[in-house]
Structure formats: C-alpha cells, structure tokens
C-alpha positions as CSV (number, residue, x, y, z in Angstrom):
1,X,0.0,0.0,0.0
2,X,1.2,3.3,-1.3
3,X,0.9,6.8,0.1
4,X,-1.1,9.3,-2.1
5,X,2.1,11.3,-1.8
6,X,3.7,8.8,-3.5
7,X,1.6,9.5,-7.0
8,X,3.0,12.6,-7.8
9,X,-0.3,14.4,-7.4
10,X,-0.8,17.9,-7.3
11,X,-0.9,19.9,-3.5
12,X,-4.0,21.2,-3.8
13,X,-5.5,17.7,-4.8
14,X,-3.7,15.9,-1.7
15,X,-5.3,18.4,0.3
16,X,-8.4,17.3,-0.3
17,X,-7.6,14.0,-0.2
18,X,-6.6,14.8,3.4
19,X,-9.6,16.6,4.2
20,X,-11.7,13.3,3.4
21,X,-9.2,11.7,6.1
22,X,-7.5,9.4,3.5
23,X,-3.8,9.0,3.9
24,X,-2.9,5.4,2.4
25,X,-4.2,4.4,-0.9
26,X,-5.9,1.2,-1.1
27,X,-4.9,-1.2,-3.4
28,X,-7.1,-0.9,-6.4
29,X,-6.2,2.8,-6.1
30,X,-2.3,1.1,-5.7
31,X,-3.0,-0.6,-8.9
32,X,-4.9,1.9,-11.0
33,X,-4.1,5.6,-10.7
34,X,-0.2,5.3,-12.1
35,X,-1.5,4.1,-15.3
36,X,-4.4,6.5,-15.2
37,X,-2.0,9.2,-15.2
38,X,-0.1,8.2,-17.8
39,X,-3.6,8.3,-19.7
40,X,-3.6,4.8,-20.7
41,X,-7.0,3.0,-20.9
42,X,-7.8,0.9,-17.7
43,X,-10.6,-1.9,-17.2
44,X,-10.4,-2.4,-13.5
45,X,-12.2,-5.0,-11.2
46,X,-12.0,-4.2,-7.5
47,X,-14.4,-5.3,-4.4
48,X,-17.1,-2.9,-3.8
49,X,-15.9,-0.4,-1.1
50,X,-12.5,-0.6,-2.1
51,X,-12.1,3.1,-3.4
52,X,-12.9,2.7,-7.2
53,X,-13.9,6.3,-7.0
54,X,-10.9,8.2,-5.9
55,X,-9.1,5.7,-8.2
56,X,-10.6,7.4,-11.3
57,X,-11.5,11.0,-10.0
58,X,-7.6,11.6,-9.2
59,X,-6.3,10.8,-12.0
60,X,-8.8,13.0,-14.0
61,X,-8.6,15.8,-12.0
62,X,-4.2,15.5,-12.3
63,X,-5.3,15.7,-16.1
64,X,-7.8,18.6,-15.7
65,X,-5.6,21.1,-13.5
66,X,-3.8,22.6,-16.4
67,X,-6.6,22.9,-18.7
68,X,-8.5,26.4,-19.7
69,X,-12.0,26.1,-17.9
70,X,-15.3,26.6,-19.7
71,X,-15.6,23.3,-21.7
72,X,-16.4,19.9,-20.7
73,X,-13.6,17.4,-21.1
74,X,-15.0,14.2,-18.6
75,X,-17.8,12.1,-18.9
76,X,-18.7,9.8,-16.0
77,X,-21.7,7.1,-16.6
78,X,-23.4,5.4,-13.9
79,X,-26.2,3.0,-13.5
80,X,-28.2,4.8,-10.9
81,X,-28.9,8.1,-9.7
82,X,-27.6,7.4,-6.4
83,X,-24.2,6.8,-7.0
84,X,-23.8,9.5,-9.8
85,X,-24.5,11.8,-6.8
86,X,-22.5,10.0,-4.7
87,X,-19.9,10.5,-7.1
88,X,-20.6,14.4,-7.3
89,X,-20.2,14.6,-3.7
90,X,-16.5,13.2,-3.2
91,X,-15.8,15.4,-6.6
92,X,-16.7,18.0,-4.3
93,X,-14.7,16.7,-1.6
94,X,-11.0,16.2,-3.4
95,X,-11.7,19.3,-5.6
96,X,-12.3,21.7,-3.0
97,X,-9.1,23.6,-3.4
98,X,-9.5,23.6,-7.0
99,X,-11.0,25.2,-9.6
100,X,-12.4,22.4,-11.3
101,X,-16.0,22.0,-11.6
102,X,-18.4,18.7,-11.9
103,X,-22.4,18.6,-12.1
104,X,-24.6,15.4,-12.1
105,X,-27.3,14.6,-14.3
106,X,-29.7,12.4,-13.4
107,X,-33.7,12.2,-14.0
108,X,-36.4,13.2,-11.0
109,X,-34.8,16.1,-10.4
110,X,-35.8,19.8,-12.1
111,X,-33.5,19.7,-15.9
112,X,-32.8,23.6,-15.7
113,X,-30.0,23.3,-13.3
114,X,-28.6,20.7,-15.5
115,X,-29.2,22.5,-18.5
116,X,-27.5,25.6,-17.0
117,X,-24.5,23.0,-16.1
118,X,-23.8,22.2,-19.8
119,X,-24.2,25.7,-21.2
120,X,-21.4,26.9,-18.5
121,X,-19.4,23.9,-19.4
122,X,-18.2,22.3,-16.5
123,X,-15.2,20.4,-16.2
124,X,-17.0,17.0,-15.4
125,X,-20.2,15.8,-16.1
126,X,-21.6,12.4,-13.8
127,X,-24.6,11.4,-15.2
128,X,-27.5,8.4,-15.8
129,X,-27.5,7.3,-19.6
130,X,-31.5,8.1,-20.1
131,X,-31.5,11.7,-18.8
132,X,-28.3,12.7,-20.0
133,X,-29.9,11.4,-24.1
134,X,-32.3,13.7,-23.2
135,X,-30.6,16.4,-23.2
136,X,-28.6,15.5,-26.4
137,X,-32.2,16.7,-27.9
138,X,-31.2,20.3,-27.4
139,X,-28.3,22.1,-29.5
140,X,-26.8,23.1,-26.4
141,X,-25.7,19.7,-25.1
142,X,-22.7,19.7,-26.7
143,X,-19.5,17.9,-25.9
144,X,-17.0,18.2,-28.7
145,X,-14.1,18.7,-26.7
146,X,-14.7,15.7,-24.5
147,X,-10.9,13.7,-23.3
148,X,-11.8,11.2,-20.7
149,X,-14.9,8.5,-20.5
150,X,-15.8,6.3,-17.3
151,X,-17.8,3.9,-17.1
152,X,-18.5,3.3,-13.1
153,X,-20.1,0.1,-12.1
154,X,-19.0,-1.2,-15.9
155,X,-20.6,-4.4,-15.5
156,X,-24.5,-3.1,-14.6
157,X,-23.7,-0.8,-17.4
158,X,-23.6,-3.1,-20.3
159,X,-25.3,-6.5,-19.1
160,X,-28.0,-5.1,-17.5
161,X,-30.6,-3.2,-20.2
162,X,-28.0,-0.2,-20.9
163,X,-26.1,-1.4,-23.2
164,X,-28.4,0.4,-26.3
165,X,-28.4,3.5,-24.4
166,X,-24.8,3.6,-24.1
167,X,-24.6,3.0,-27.3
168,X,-26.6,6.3,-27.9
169,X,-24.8,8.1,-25.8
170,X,-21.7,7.0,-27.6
171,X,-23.1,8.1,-30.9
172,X,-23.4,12.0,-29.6
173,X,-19.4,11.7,-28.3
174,X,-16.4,12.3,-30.5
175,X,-15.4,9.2,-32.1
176,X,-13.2,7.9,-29.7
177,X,-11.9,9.8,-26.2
178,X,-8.5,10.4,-25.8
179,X,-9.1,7.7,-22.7
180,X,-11.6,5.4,-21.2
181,X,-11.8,3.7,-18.0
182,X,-14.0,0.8,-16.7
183,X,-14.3,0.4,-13.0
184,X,-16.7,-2.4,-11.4
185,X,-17.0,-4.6,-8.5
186,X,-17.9,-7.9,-11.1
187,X,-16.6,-8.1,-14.7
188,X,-18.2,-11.4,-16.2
189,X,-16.4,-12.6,-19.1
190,X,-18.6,-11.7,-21.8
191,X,-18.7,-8.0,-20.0
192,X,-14.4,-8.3,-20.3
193,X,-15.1,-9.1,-24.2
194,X,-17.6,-6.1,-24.8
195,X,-15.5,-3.6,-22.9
196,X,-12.2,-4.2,-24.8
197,X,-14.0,-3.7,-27.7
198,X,-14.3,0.0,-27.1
199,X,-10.8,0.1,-25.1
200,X,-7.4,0.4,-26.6
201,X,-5.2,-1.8,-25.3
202,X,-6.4,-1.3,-21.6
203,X,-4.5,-1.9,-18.8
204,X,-6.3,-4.7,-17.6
205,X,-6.3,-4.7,-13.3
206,X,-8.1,-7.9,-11.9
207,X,-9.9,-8.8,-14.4
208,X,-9.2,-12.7,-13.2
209,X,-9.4,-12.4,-9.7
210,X,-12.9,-14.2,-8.7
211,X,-15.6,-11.8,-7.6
212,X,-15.6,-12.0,-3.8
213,X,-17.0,-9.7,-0.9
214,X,-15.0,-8.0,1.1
215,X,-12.7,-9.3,3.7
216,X,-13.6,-7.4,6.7
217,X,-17.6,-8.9,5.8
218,X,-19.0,-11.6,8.0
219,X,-21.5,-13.5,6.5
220,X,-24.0,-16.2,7.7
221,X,-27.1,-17.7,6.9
222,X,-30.8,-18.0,8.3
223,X,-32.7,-20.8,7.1
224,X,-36.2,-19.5,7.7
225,X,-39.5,-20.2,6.2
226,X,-41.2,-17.5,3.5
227,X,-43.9,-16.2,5.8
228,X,-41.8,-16.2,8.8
229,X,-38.9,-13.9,7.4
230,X,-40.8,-10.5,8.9
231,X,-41.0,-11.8,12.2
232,X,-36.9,-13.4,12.4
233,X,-35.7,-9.5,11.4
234,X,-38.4,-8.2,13.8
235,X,-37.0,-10.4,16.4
236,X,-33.3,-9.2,15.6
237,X,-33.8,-5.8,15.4
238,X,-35.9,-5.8,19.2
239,X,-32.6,-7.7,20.3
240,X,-30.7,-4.9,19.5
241,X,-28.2,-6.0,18.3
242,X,-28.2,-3.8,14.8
243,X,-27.0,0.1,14.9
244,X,-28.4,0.4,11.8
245,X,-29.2,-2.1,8.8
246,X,-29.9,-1.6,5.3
247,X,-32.7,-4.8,4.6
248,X,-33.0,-5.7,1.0
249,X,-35.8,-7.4,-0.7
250,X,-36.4,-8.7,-3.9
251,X,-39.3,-6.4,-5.7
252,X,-40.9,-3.0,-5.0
253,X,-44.1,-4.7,-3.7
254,X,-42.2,-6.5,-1.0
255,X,-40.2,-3.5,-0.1
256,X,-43.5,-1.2,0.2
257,X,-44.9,-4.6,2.5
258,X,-42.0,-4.9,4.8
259,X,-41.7,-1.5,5.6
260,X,-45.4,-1.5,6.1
261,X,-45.2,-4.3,9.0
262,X,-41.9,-2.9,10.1
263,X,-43.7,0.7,10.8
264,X,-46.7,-1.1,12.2
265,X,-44.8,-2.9,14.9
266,X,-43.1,0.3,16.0
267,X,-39.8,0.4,14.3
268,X,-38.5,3.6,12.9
269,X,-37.9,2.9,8.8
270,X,-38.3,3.8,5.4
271,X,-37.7,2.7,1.8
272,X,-36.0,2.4,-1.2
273,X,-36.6,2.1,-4.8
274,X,-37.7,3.0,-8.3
275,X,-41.2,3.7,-7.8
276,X,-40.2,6.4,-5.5
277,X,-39.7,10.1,-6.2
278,X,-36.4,11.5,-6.5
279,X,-36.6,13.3,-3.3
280,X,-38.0,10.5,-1.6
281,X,-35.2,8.6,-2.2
282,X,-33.0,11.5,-1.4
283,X,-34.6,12.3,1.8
284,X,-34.4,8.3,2.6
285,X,-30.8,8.0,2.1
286,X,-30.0,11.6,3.5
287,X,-31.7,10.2,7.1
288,X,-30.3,6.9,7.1
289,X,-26.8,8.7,6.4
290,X,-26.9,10.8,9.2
291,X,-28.2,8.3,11.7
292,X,-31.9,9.3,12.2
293,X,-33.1,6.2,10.1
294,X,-32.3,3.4,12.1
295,X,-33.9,1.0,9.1
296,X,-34.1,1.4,5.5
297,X,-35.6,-1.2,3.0
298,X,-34.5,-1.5,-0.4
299,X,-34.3,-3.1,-3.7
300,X,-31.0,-3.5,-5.4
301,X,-31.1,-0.1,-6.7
302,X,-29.0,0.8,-3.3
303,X,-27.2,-1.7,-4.3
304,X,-25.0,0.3,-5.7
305,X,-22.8,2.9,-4.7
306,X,-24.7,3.6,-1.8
307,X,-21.6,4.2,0.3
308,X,-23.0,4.9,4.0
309,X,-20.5,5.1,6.9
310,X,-20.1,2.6,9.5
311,X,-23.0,0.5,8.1
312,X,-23.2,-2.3,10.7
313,X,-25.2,-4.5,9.0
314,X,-26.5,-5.6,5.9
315,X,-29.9,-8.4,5.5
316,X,-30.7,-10.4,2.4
317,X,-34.2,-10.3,3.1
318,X,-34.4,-12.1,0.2
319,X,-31.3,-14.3,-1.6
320,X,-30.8,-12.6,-4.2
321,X,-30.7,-14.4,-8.3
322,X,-27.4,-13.3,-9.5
323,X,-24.3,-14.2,-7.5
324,X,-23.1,-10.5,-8.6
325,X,-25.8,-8.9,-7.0
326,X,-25.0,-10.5,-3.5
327,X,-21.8,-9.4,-3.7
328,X,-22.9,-5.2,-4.2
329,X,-25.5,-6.1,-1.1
330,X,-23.2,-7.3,1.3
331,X,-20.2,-4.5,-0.4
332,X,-23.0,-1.8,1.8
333,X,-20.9,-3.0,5.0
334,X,-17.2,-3.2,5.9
335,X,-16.5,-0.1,3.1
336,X,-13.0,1.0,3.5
337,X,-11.4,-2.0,5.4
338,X,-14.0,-1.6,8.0
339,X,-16.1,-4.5,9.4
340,X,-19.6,-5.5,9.3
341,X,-22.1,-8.2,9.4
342,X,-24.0,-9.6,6.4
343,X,-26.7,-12.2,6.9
344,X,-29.3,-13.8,4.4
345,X,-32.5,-15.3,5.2
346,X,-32.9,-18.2,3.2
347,X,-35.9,-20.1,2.6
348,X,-36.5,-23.6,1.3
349,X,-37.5,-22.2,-2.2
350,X,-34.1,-20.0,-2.4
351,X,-32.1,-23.1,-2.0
352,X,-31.1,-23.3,-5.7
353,X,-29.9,-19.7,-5.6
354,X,-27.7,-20.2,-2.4
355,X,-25.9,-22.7,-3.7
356,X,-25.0,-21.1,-6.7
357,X,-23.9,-18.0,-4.5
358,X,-21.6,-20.5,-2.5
359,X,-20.0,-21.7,-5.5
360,X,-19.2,-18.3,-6.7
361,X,-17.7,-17.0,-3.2
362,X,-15.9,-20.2,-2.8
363,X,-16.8,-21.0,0.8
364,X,-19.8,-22.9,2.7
365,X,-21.6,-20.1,4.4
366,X,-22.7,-20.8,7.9
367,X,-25.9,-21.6,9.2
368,X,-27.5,-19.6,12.2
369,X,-30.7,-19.7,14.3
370,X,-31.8,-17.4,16.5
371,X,-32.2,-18.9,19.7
372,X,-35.7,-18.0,21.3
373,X,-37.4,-17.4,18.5
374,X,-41.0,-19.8,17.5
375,X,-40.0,-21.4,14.1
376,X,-43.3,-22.7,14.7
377,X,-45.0,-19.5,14.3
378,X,-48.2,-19.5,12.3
379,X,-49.1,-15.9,11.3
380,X,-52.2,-14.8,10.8
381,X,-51.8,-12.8,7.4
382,X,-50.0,-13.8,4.9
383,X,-46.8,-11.3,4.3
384,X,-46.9,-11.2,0.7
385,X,-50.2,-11.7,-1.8
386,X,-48.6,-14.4,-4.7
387,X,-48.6,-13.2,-8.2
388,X,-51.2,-14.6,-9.5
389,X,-53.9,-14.1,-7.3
390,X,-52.8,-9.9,-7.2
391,X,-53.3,-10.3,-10.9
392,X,-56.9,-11.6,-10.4
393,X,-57.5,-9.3,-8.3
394,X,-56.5,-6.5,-10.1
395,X,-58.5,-8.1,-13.0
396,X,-61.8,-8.3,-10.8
397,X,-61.4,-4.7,-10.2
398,X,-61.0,-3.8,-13.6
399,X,-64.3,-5.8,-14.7
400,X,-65.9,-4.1,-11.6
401,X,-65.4,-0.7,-12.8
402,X,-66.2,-1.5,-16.5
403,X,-69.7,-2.5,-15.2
404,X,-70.2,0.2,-13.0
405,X,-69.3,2.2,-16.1
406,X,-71.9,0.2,-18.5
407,X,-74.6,0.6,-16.0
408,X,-74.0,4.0,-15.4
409,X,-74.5,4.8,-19.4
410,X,-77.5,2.8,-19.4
411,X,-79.2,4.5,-16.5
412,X,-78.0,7.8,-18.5
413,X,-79.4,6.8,-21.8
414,X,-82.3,5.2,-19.9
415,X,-82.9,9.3,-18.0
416,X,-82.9,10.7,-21.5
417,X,-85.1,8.7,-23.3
418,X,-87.5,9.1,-20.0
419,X,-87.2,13.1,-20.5
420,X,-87.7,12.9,-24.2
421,X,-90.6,11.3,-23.5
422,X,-91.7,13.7,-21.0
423,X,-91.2,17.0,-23.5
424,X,-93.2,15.6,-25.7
425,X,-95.9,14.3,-23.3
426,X,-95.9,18.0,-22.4
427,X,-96.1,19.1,-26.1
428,X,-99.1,17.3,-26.9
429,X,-101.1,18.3,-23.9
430,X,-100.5,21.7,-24.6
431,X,-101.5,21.6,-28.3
432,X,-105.3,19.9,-26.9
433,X,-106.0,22.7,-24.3
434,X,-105.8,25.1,-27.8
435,X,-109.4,25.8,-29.5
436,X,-109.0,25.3,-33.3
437,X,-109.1,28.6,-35.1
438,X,-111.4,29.5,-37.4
439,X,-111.5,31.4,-40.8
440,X,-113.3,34.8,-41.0
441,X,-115.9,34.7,-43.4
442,X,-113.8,36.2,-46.4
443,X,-111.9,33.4,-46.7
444,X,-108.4,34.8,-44.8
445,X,-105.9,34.0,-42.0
446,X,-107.6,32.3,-38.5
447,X,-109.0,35.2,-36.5
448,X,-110.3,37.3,-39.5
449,X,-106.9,38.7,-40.3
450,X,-105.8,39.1,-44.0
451,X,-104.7,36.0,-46.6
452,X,-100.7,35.7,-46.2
453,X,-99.7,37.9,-49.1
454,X,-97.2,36.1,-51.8
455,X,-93.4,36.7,-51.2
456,X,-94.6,37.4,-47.8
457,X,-92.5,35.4,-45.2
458,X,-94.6,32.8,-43.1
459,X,-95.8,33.9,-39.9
460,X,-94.8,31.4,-37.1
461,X,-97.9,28.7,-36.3
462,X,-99.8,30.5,-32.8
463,X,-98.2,34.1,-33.2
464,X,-99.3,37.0,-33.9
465,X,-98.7,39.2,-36.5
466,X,-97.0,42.6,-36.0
467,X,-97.1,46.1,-37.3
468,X,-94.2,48.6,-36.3
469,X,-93.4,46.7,-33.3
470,X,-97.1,46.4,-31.9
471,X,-99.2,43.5,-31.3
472,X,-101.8,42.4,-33.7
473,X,-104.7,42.8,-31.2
474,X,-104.2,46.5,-30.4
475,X,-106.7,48.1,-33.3
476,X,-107.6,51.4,-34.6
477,X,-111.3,52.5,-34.4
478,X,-112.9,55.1,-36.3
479,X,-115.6,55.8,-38.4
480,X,-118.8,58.1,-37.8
481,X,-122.3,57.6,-36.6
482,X,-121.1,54.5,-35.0
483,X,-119.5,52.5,-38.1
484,X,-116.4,51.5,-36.6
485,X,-113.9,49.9,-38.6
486,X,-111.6,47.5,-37.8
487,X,-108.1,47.2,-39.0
488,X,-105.5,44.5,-39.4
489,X,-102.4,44.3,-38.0
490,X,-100.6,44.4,-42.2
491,X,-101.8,46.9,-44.9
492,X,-104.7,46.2,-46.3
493,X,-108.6,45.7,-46.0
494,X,-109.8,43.6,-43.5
495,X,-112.0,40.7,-44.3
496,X,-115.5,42.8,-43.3
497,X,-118.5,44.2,-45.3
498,X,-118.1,46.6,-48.2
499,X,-119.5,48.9,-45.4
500,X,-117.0,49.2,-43.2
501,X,-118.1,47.1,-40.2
502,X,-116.2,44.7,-38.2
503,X,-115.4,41.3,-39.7
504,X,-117.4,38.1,-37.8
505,X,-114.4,36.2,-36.7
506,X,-114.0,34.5,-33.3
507,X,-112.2,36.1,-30.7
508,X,-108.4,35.3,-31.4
509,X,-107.1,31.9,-29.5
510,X,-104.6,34.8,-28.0
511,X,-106.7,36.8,-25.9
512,X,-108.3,35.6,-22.8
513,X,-112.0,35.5,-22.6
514,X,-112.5,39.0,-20.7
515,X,-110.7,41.3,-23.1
516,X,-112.7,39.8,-26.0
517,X,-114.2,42.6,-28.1
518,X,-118.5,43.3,-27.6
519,X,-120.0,42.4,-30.7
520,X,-120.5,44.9,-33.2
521,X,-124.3,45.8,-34.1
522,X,-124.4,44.0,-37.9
523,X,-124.1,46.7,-41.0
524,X,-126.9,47.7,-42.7
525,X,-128.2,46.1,-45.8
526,X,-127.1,46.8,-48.9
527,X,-128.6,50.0,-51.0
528,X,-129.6,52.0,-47.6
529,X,-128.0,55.2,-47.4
530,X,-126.3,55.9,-44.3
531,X,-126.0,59.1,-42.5
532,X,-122.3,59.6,-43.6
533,X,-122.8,59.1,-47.0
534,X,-125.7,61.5,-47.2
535,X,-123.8,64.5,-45.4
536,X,-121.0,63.8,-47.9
537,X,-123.0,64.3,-50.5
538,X,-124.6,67.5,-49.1
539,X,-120.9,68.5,-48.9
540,X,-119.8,67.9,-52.2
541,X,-123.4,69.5,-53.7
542,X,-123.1,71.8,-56.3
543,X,-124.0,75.3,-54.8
544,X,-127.1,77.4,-56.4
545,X,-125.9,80.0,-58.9
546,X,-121.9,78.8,-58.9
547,X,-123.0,76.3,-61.9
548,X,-121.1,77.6,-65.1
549,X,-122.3,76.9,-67.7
C-alpha cells in the first residue's frame, strides 16, 4: 500500500484528499491511478468499497488542473442516480481547493440546473444514460471537446438493459476519447469481451481475480420459512443487536410490505426504490446517512454505490438471483477496510440460488438460528399476496369498474329517453288545451286577419302578427255615426262588409275571454243610405248659382 504522496499528485489535490481523512491508498487505487495518469486505458475490477472512486476521480482531475476552464472534457456514466451523486459529492470533496468543476445529471430532479450546467461547461459531467440522451435533444448539449470517458459500475452498465443507451450516448461523443476507463466490482467474461471492444489496449487490473465480498464482511445464513422472514428480522432488530441495517428485498411490492409491517410494529424505517420520487429517495438516504433512520428497505437499486458510513449490518431479506448482486448487497458493509455483518434469510424455495452464491464465493456459508425465536410461528396474514392471485384481483377490479361504467351509461341513456318522452308528453297536452281557429268569413288567416300575401315570409304557427313593433290585437277604431272599422295588423282591408263594419271572426285563440271585443251591431243592408254618406253628399253639392255653364 502506497501513500497518495507517492503518485506525484498535485498539493491542492492531496489536500483534499486529506480533508476526506484518507492518507494510504488502497490497493485498487495502488494498482490503477499510475496508469491512469499516464492516460492509458484501464478496465479495472476491485471489491465494492474498495475506493474505485478516488481511483478514477484523481487521475482525472491530475489531467484537468492545467486545462483552460469553460468546456467539458470528462464524462462519467453510472447506473443509478444514487451513486452518480455519490460521485458528485467526493468530486466535491478532493476538488475543493481547485477550480475544477463537476455537475450530475440524473432524472427526478428539475432539468434547468442541468441544463445551466452544460451551457457553463463544467469540467465534469456524472450522469445516468437516459436523462443525460435527453438532453442531447437540445443544441446546447454539446460535448466536442470531450478527453476522458468512465464507465463506473462497468458491469450493470452493459449487461443489465443499458447497453443500447450507451450506445446512444456514444453516438453524440467524439469518435473515440483520448481515454476510457472501466471500473466495477464484477466483470463477467462476456462483460471483459464487450468492454475491450471499445478500449485500446487497456490496462487490464483484476480482471481474473474471482468476484468475492470483502474481507472485513461476515457473513452467515438464516434458514427460515417464507412467511416467517418478517417476524426473524423483527425479532433481531428488538434484540438490538443492529445500529443500523440496510434490509434488501427482492421487488418494490415487498419492499412497500415490509416497511409496512416494520412501521406497524413500532420500528422507525423507510424505503427504497424505483417507484419512489427522487426526493424521496433523497430524503431516505439523507436520514439513514446521518443516523436518524435506524432502518431502510431497499431493492437493489441501493445496491449500488450507496456508500453509507459505518454501516453495521447488511440483511438479504431475500437471496438474491445473480451471485453479482450478493456481492454489491453485502459491499453496503465493511467499506474501506471496516467491518460488518452480512446475513441472508434463506428459505427452502431459495435453496437453488444459495448454492450457486456459494459456489461463486468459494466457501460454505454458515448456518444460524436465532435462539428463542417460534419457528413454529403461524401468522395470521400472509406477508406477501402471490402473483397470480394480485393479478386476479387487479382483474376483478378492472371488470368491476367496467360494469359500473356500462350501468352507469345505461341509467344515463335510460334518463334521457325518460325526459324525451316527457317533453313531448308536455307538447301534446299543450296543443289539446288550444281551440281550433277558425277562418273569418272572407276566406283569410284564423281570427279574421288578412290572406298571407305572396313573397310574404310565413308567420310562425300561434303568433301574432306585427305592425311597427305592436301587437296584432291593439286596433284602430274610427268611423262616424257609430261605423267602426276595424283594421288588421298588415296593410290592407280587413275581411268585413263593403261597409266598413267589423269582420265576424271569433275572438283570437290569444286573448283571454275578458278582453274579447263586444260584438259589433251587424251593418246595414245593402242599398240603404247611411248618415255619412248622405252628409258627404250634401258637402260635395253643387252650390245654387256657382254652376257655369
């Protein structure tokens, strides 16, 4: 083991390093930074906990020291939001008496920080795949002057569903960066093959070792059965015996349903995965950092780089299906040549996973029971709903709701046919209480009015006619010696006698029974001459004497 002294590293950088209380470089760091410096590629495989991060960030930030600021020259990939602001925060750390400058870029968070971040042009950029091709959308995510590309965590990278969008990400980087550096706890063989495709003769650091937890990890077994597991790590943690333990479970649902019991039986937790918000699963971490959490609950999302101080203990709640991902659990604990306790509960279905676990650790892991505890225990719920029967469920409901929703439409449909039926129930009536009209005796309209005139636009069935704005029923009476005349409510002569009297209609269906008009006395027959007609004769009389002849 080396000092950091010992590198050749720049003062200001191995004063942060001292800050963050690290004086002896571990041995992947050992092994890695000289060729690092010398900018050769590196594919690197070291035990979780062992200081992969310092053992890329040093080296870069040697390289980045001399160089004009304003453009981004480092791109560092990880699998998981957590540890790209993990990675951030020792950036922080070690660069603290430097200028250079690092952002992370991860979704769940607000983008214009990020995008503020690119435009200034930060020395390093530690970011996610999928939010980081998001912003490759927009012309100012630009990184043409880009030297150095890490991979953290190499492994999850390229096996695990990212290898397209690393490919992607590739596309938008020049074509290939002056270096490139793959750091993980597991390197697979067919992993080693893909990653020295896109190396240049790397040197490789080992990449044949076995994948193995750390040393300072002690690790034992509890054979349990399914439905008990909840109640064994109830039992433990009431013993006291954990300062704090990060518990990890095999989905989201299970994680949501242990925490559940856990909070119901009075123990102080919270938890951990995908489904949660980003500040969530900020807030989570930030409390079980700092001590307040006694208990979080995770999937393996915290499985890696989460890098939490003086973790006592780590619990396979359940064992997990890939030897490599046992090996990032139990890497929570014993970070940094510390110790710690890893145990696994192990039911009779996860036997067939445990074994293949064993063979890739190289060891028989020990069997414990915890004396005191009721193996016999018969709960009375069942901790976790299977599969199968949640997807019936979920399918019931589904049916349920689509037949409240088809019942509710008919009874709709069903309400509006019922008020159609109604309006016109109503219209009928209404027509029968309505006398029919009759014709005045000259032949015209109902109610003695006038013939509709050709050209003439039709008046509206049971509404009056108008005359400069006035109702048809409002009439003009004149006449002498008591020959009224009646008008209509259009130009023209009404449908009465060539004498001037009032036509014989019926009282109009409009007007109510007490303002019909009094009948009109009937005119007088034809060749009697009426007092108006004789005095206009008398008028128009020649005068004696005036007759020229």
């Amino acid at each position: 083991m080396k000092n950091f002294t010992d590198f050749g590293l720049h003062p200001d950088l191995l004063r942060g390093v001292a800050d963050l209380g690290f004086s002896r470089a571990t041995p992947i760091q050992a092994d890695a930074i000289p060729p690092a410096l010398e900018g050769k590629d590196v594919l690197a495989c070291a035990m979780t906990g062992s200081g992969k991060t310092a053992a890329f960030l040093l080296p870069i930030m040697q390289r980045l020291l001399d160089r004009p600021r304003g453009k981004t020259r480092v791109l560092i990939l990880t699998p998981t939001r957590e540890l790209a602001a993990q990675i951030a925060e020792h950036l922080e750390g070690l660069a603290q008496h430097t200028g250079i400058t690092g952002a992370a870029i991860f979704g769940g968070v607000a983008i214009g920080p990020q995008e503020r971040a690119f435009r200034a042009g930060v020395d390093i950029l530690i970011a996610t795949p999928g939010r980081l091709l998001d912003h490759f959308q927009h012309p100012y995510a630009k990184l043409d002057e880009l030297e150095v590309l890490v991979l953290d965590e190499a492994d999850r990278m390229l096996d695990m569903g990212f290898l397209p969008d690393v490919r992607r990400v590739l596309s938008h980087l020049p074509a290939r960066p002056c270096q490139t550096l793959f750091f993980s706890a597991t390197l697979p063989p067919p992993i080693v093959a893909l990653s020295q495709e896109m190396l240049d003769r790397p040197v490789s650091i080992n990449v044949e070792r076995k994948s193995a937890p750390a040393t300072g990890i002690t690790q034992a077994l509890y054979p349990v059965a399914e439905d008990l597991k909840p109640y064994l790590l109830l039992e433990l943690l009431r013993r006291g015996e954990f300062k704090n333990v990060l518990v990890f479970t095999r989905t989201k649902h299970r994680t949501n349903r242990l925490a559940e019991f856990l909070t119901s039986q009075g123990v102080a937790c919270d938890r951990l995965h995908g489904n949660r918000s980003q500040a969530q699963r900020t807030d989570a971490l930030a409390r079980f950092k700092d001590g307040s959490l006694p208990v979080l609950v995770a999937t393996d999302i915290a499985a890696r780089g989460i890098d939490v101080e003086a973790l006592s203990h780590v619990v396979n709640f359940d064992v997990p299906n890939l030897p490599e991902d046992y090996i990032h659990r139990v890497g929570r604990t014993a970070r940094a040549e510390a110790e710690g306790d890893a145990f696994t509960f192990v039911s009779p279905q996860e036997e067939g996973d445990l074994a293949a676990i064993e063979r890739a650790v190289g060891k028989r892991l020990p069997r414990r029971q915890v004396e005191g505890f009721d193996y016999s225990l018969k709960p009375t719920e069942r901790f976790e709903i299977p599969i199968g029967e949640r997807i019936a469920a979920i399918r019931a409901r589904k049916a349920e709701e689509r037949a409240r929703a088809k019942a509710k439409a008919e009874r709709k449909s069903q309400n509006q046919a019922q008020e159609r039926a109604r309006l016109e129930e109503k219209s009928r009536s209404k027509g029968d209480r309505q006398p029919a009209p009759q014709r005045s005796a000259q032949g015209g309209q109902p109610g003695g009015g006038p013939s509709q005139r050709p050209g003439q636009p039709q008046q509206r069935s049971g509404q009056p006619q108008q005359r400069s704005g006035k109702p048809a029923h409002q009439h003009r009476q004149g006449g002498q010696g008591g020959g009224g005349r009646q008008q209509s409510a259009r130009p023209g002569k009404s449908g009465g006698g060539s004498g001037g009297g009032p036509s014989n209609a019926a009282r109009p269906w409009f007007l109510p029974e007490s303002q019909a008009r009094a009948p009109q006395p009937p005119a007088e027959p034809s060749g009697t001459v009426t007092d108006r007609e004789r005095k206009i004769a008398q008028t128009f009389a020649p005068r004696p004497g005036k007759i020229k002849s």
